[in-house]
N, C-alpha and C positions, 0 to 999 in steps of 0.2 A: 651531879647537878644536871639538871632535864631542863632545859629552856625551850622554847617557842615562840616565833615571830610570826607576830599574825599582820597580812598586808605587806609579806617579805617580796613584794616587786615594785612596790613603789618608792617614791627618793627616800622616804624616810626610814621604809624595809630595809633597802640597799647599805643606807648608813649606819643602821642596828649592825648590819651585816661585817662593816669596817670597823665600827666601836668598840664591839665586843673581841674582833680579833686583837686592834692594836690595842688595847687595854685587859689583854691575856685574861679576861675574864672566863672565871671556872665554870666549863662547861663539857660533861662527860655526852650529852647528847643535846643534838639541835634538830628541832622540828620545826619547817618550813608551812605556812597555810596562807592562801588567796583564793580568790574568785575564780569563777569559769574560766574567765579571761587570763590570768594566771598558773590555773592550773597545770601540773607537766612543766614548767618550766624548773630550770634544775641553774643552781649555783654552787660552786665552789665556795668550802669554808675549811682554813685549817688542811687541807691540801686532801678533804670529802668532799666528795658530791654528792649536795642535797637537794632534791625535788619537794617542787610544791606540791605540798596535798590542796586538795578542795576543804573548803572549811564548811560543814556541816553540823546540826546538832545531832551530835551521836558522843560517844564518851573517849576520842582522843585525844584530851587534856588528862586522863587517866596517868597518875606519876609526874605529871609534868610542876614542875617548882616553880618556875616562874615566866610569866607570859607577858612579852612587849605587844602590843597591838597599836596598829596605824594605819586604818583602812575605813576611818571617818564613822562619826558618831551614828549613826543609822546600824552599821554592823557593831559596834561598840555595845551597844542597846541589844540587839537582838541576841547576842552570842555571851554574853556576859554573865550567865546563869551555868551555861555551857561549859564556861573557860574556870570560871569560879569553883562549882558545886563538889572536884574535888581534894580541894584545900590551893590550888594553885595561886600565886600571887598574881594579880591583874595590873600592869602597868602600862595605865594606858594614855595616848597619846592624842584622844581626840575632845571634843569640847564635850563629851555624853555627861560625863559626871563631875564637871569640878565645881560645880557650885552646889553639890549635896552636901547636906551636913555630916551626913555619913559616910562622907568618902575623903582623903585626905588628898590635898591640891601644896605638892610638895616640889620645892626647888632646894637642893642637899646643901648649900650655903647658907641658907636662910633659916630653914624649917626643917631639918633632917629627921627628927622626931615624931615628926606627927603621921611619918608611917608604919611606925611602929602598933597604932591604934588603929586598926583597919577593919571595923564591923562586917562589911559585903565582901573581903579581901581584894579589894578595889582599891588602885593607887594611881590619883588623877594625874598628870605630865599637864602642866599651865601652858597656856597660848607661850608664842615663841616669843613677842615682844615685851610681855609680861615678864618673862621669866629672866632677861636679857636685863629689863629694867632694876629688879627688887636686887639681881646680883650687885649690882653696881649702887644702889641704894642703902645696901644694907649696912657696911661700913659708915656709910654717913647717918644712920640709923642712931650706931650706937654714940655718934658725940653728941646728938642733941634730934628730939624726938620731929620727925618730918609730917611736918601740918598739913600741908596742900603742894602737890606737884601739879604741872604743867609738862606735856610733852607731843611732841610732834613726830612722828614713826616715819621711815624713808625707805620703804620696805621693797625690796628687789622680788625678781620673779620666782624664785628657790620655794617663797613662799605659799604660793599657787600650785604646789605637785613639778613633777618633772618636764611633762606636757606643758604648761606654763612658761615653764625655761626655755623647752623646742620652740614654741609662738613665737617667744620672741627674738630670736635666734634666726628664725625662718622669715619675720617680719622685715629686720635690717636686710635679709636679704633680697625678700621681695621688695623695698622700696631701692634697695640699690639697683637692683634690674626693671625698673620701670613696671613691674607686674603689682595685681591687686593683693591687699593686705589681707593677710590672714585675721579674720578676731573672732574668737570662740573663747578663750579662757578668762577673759576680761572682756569686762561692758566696752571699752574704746579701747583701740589702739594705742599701747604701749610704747612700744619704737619711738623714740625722741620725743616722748611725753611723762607727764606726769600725771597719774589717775588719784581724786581726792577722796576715796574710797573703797573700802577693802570691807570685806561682806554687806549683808543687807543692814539697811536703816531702819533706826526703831522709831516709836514715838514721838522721841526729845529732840528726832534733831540729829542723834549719833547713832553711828553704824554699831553694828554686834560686836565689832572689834575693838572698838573704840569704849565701850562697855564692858567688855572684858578687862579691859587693864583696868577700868575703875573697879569690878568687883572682885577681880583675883588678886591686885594688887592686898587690898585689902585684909582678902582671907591669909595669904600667904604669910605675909608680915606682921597678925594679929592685933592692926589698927587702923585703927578711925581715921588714917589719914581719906583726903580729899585728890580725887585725881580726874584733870581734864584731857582729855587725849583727843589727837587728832591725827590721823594712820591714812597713810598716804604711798602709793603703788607707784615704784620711780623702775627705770629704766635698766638699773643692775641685775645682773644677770644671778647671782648667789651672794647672802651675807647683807642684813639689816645695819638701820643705823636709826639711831634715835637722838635728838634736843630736847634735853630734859631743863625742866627750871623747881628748883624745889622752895619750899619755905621754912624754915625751922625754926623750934621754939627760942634758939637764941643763937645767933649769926658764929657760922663757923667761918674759919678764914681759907683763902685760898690753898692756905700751905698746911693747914688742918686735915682738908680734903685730901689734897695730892699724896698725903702720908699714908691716910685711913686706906686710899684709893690703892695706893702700891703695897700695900700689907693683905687689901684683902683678896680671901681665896676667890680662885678661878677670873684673877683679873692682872690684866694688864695698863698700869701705864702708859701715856705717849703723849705726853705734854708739852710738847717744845716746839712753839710757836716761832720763835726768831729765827729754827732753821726748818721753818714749816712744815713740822711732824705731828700729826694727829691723826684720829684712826679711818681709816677707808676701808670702803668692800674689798676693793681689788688685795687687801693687805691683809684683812682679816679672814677670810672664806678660806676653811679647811683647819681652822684654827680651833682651838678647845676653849680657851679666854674672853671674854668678855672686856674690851681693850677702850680704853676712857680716855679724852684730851681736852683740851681748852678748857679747862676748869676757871670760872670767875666769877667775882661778884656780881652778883645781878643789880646793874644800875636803878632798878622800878622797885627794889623793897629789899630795907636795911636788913633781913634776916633770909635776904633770898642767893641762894647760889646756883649757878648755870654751867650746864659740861654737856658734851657729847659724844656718844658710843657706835661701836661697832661691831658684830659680832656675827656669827655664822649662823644661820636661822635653823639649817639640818642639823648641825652637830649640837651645839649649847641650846639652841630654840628647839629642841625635838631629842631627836636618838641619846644624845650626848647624858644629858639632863635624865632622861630614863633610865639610862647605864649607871649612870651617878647614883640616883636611888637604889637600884637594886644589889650595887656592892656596899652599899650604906648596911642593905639589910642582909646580907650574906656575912657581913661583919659582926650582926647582930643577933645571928642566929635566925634569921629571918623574922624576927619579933613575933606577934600571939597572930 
C-alpha cells in the first residue's frame, strides 16, 4: 500500500501523520508533498524519516493507492487531475468538490458506500461541523425521519489552521503583558470574544459555513431534511461543539435518544446533568468520538428534541474521518 499526504505540514498533515500511525493503518510506503514553503521539511513516521517533496504537475502519484490532501481547495482543484490520472484514490479534505454530483461527500457512519462509486476517483471529506453533526444525527435518523434541524456551532481556533491556534495563544498573551493584539487570522480579535462568523457571507444573509451544513447535511444523509445554522468562532483553543434542535416526524423520547445515542458508532455518551457531566472541548480534543449530553425535549415543539456535542475538529472533523474512509475502502478492495 503506497499512500501520500499532500499538505503534510499543516494541522491537519500532521494529524493524517498521528492517525494513520495510531490506527496501524497498512502502509508499505509514505510519500510526503507541500508548498515551497514546506518543502525539505522531513518528519518521522513509523520510526522513517520522511521529506517533503514540492508538489508539482509531473507523474509522482505514479503507484501511489491512495492520496489524503489538505492544503485548501485552490490546490485541491489544480492538482487533481495530477493525483487522479493514475488510478489513485483522492481523499480529499478541502471544500473543492463536495457538492459535485460526481464526487462522493462521505462520512463512514453514515454513508460508507457511496465511496465505493467514484467516477473522478475523488472522495470529498465534508466541512468538520458537518460531519461532527450527521455522526450524531444518524442514530436519531433511524427512529423517526429528521424534518428540520436548527443549530448553533462554538467553533475554537483548531478550526482556522495551526497558525490560528498560535494567534490566539500569542493574543492572551499579548493582552496579559499590556502589548498590542495580534489579528490576522480572524476579522476581530478572538481572546475573550466570541466572533459570529466563520467564512464569507453569501446573499441570504448566511456565511459559506453556514451553507455548508445546510447543503452537505443534506447530500450526506440522502434527505430533504431542512437545516438552519449559525457558526460562531469562540475562544477554545482545539475541539468544536455544537446546540443542535431537531424536528422529527414523530417525537422520540428522551430515553429513545440517549439509547440510539450510546449504541451509535463513533459516539459517546455524557449525560448526567445532576453531577454536571456533559461534553467540553477541554475533554473532548484528541479524542476519536463524537461525545453527546443534555439530551431534552424541546419545550417550543411537541416533536422537537435538543442535545449538545463536542468533538475534535483535527481528528473526527478532518484527518480522523479521512482515515475512516480509506480503511472503509481497503476493506473493500478499494471498490471500482
Amino acid at each position: 500500500m503506497k499512500v501520500a499526504i499532500v499538505g503534510a505540514s499543516g494541522a491537519v498533515g500532521q494529524e493524517f501523520l498521528r492517525v494513520l500511525d495510531q490506527r496501524n493503518f497498512p502502509i508499505d510506503e509514505l510519500l510526503l508533498f507541500g508548498s515551497e514553503r514546506s518543502a525539505g521539511r522531513k518528519y518521522t513516521f513509523r520510526g522513517k524519516e520522511c521529506e517533503v517533496k514540492l508538489l508539482q504537475h509531473n507523474d509522482d502519484f505514479k503507484g501511489v493507492d491512495i492520496v489524503f490532501t489538505s492544503a485548501g481547495a485552490g490546490t485541491s482543484k489544480e492538482f487533481a487531475e495530477d493525483i487522479t490520472r493514475f488510478g489513485a484514490v483522492m481523499i480529499d479534505n478541502s471544500s473543492a468538490f463536495r457538492m459535485d454530483e460526481d464526487v462522493p461527500l462521505v462520512v463512514p457512519e453514515c454513508n460508507a458506500a457511496d465511496a465505493l462509486v467514484r467516477p473522478r476517483g475523488i472522495i470529498a471529506n465534508p466541512n468538520c461541523t458537518t460531519i461532527m453533526m450527521v455522526v450524531a444525527l444518524q442514530p436519531l435518523e433511524q427512529l423517526s425521519h429528521i424534518k428540520r434541524i436548527h443549530v448553533a456551532s462554538y467553533q475554537s481556533a483548531s478550526g482556522a489552521g495551526a497558525a490560528a491556534m498560535a494567534e490566539l495563544q500569542q493574543q492572551y498573551k499579548e493582552i496579559m503583558e499590556g502589548q498590542p493584539v495580534t489579528v490576522k487570522k480572524f476579522p476581530h480579535q478572538l481572546a475573550y470574544n466570541v466572533i459570529p462568523q466563520i467564512d464569507v457571507f453569501q446573499d441570504n444573509g448566511y456565511t459559506k459555513e453556514e451553507m455548508k451544513m445546510y447543503n452537505e447535511t443534506r447530500k450526506i444523509m440522502h434527505s430533504d431534511v431542512q437545516c438552519s445554522a449559525m457558526c460562531v468562532r469562540v475562544s477554545s483553543l482545539r475541539a468544536h461543539s455544537e446546540s443542535v434542535w431537531i424536528e422529527t416526524e414523530r417525537p422520540i423520547s428522551v430515553e429513545e435518544a440517549q439509547k440510539a445515542i450510546a449504541g451509535g458508532e463513533g459516539l459517546t455518551l455524557v449525560d448526567d446533568p445532576a453531577n454536571l457531566r456533559y461534553p467540553m472541548p477541554l475533554e473532548t480534543a484528541g479524542k476519536d468520538d463524537v461525545f453527546v449530553g443534555r439530551i431534552r425535549k424541546d419545550l417550543a415543539n411537541p416533536n422537537g428534541l435538543t442535545f449538545w456535542l463536542s468533538g475534535d475538529q483535527i481528528r473526527k472533523g478532518a484527518a480522523l474521518n479521512a482515515v475512516q474512509i480509506a480503511e472503509y475502502l481497503v476493506g473493500k478492495g478499494l471498490g471500482k
